[in-house]
DRENKELUM-271691 format. One record per residue: residue in three letters; x, z, y of N, C-alpha, C in turn. Coordinates in steps of 0.2 Angstrom, whole numbers, plus 2048, in hexadecimal, padded with zeros to 3 digits. Layout:
BEGIN
AlaXZYXZYXZY
...
***
This chain:
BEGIN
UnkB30305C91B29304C94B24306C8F
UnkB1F308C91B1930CC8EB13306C90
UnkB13306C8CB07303C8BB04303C88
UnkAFD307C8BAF8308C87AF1303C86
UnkAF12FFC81AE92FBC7FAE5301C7E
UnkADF2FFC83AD9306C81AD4303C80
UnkACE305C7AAC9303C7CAC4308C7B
UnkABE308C7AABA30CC7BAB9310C75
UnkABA310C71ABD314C68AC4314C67
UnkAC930FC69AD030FC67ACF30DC61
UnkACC308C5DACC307C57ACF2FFC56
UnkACA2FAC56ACA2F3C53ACD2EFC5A
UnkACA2F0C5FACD2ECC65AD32EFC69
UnkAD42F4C68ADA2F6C6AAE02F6C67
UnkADE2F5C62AE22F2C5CAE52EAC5D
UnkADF2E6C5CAE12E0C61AE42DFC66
UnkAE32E2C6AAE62E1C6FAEC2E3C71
UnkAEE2EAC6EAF52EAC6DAF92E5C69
UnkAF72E2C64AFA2DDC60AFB2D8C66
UnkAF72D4C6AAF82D0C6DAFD2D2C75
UnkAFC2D7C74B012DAC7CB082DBC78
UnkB092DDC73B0F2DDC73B112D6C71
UnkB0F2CFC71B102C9C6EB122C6C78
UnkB0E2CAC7BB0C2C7C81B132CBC85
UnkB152CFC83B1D2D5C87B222D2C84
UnkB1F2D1C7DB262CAC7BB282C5C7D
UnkB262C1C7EB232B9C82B282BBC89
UnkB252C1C8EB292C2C94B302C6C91
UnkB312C8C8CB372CAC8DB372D3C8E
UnkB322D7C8CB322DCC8EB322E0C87
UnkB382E4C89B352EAC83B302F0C84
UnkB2D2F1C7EB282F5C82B252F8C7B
UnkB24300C7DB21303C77B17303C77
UnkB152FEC75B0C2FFC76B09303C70
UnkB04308C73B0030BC70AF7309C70
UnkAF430AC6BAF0308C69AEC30FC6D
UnkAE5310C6FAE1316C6EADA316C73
UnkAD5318C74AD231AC77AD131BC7C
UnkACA31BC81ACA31DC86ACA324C88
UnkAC932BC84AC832FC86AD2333C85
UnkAD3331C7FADA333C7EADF330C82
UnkADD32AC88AE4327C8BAE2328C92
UnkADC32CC94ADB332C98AE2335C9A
UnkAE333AC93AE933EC95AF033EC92
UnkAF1336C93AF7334C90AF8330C97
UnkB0232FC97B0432EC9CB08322C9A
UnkB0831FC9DB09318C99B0C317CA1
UnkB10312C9FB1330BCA7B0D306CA7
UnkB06304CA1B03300CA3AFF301C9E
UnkAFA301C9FAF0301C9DAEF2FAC9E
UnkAEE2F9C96AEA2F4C95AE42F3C90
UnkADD2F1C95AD72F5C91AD22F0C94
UnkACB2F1C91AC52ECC91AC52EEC99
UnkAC22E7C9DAC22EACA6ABB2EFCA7
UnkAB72F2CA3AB12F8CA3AB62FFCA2
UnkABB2FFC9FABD306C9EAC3308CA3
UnkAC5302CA8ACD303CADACA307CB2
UnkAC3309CB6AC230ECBAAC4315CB4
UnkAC3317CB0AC331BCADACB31DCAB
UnkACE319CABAD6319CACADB31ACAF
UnkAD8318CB6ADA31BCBCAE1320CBD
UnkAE631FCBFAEA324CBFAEF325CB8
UnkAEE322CB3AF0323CACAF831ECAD
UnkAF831ACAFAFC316CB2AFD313CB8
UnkB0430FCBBB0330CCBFB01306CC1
UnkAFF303CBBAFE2FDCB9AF92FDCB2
UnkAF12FBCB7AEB2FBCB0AEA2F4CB3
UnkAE72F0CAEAE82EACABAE12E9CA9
UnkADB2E7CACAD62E4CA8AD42DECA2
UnkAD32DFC9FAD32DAC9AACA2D7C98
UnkAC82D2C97AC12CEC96AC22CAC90
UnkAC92C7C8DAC92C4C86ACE2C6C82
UnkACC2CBC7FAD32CFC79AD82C9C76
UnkAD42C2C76AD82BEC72ADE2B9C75
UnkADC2BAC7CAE02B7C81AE62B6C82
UnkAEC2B9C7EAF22B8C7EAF72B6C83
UnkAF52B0C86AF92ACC8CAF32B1C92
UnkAF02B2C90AED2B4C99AEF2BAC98
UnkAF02BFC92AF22C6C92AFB2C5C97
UnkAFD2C0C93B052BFC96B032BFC9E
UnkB002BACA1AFF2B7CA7AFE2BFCAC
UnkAF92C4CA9AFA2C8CACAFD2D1CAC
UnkB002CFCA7B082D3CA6B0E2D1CAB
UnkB0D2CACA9B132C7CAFB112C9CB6
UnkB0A2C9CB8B0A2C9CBFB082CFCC0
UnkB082D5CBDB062DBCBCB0F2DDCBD
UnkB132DDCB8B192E0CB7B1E2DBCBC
UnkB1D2D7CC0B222D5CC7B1D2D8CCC
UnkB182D9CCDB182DECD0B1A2E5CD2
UnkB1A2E6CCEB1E2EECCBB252EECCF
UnkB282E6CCEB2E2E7CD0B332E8CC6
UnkB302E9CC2B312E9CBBB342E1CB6
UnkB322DECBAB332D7CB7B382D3CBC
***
């Protein structure tokens, strides 16, 4: 599985937040390759799941089948809470 943290530079926060989503894929059990980047770079990149600030997921649109708003980078159990109900939706979990 593929997932993208994006944020609006791809620098400091998307960098968090992939720290915390991979802790959050761990926890369910999921392997999964995450990348760190940008709004304008993850445009044209292909992922199973977009996870980025909830301002930038209209612009995300299509990038994956599963985009995931996020409001608190640091929120680790809620990242999980909606990975879990994000990824059994899929039918993935």
């Amino acid at each position: 599985m593929k997932v993208l943290t994006v944020c609006g530079v791809g620098m400091g926060s998307s960098l968090i937040l992939r720290m915390n989503a991979e802790k959050a894929l761990s926890t369910l059990g999921v392997s999964a390759k995450v990348e760190h980047t940008d709004v304008s770079s993850a445009r044209s990149m292909k992922a199973d799941v977009v996870i980025a600030q909830g301002l930038h997921t209209d612009d995300l649109t299509g990038v994956a089948p599963v985009v995931i708003p996020i409001s608190n980078f640091m929120d680790v159990d809620g990242l999980r809470q909606q990975l879990d109900e994000a990824l059994r939706g899929q039918g993935w979990l």
